[in-house]
C-alpha positions, 0 to 999 in steps of 0.5 A, spaced: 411 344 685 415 345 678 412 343 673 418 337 671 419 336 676 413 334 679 412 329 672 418 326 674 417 325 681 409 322 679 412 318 673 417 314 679 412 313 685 407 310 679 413 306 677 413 304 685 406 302 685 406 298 680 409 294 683 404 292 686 398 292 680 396 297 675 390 299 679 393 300 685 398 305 681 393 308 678 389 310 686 395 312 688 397 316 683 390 319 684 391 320 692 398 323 690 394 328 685 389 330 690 394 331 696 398 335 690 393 340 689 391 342 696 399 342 698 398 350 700 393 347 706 394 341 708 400 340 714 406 337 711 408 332 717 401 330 716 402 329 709 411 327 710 407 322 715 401 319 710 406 316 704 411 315 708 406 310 710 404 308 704 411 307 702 412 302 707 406 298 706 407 297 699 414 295 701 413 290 706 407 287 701 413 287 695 419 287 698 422 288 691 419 294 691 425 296 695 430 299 691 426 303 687 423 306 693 431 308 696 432 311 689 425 316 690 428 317 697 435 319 694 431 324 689 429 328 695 436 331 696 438 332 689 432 336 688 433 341 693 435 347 691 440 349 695 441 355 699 446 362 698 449 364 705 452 371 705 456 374 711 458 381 712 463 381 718 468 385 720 466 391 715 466 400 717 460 402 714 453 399 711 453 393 706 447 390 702 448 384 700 443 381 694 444 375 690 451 376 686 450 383 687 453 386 693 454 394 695 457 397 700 462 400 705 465 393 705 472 392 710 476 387 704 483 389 708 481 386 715 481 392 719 478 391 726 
């Protein structure tokens, strides 16, 4: 995980467990920590399943935990980077195609 990214998204689950008490927030930090560190090994479902658990048992006991948790959720999608699409269709000779730097013979006229 990046670096800031990764203190900004323990800072908000501690601010979501600590909703219930400082040493709830403290042993889920720790949870999340030790998951953190084996994230190469460990199966993301599993791990997806396992806090989505703990989510919603902290919900269900602190009902006013709820918006925080949809603010974490919706964190989710802006923190995604999102991906580059790059299509070559149409064209009359080879074409490379990386990043912003594309090469090639490249039909730019339409031809069929």
């Amino acid at each position: 995980m990046v670096k800031d990214s990764w203190a900004s998204m323990r800072a908000a689950v501690a601010r979501l467990f600590g909703h219930a008490d400082e040493s709830e927030a403290e042993r889920q930090l720790a949870r999340l920590d030790a998951d953190q560190a084996q994230v190469g090994t460990l199966d993301r479902a599993q791990l997806e399943g396992r806090w989505q658990r703990r989510f919603m048992t902290l919900v269900e006991d602190f009902p006013d935990a709820e918006d925080d948790l949809a603010l974490l959720a919706g964190r989710r999608d802006k923190d995604e980077t999102p991906g580059v699409s790059q299509n070559a269709t149409g064209n009359t000779g080879p074409v490379i195609q990386i990043g912003r730097d594309n090469s090639g013979a490249l039909n730019t006229e339409g031809r069929r």
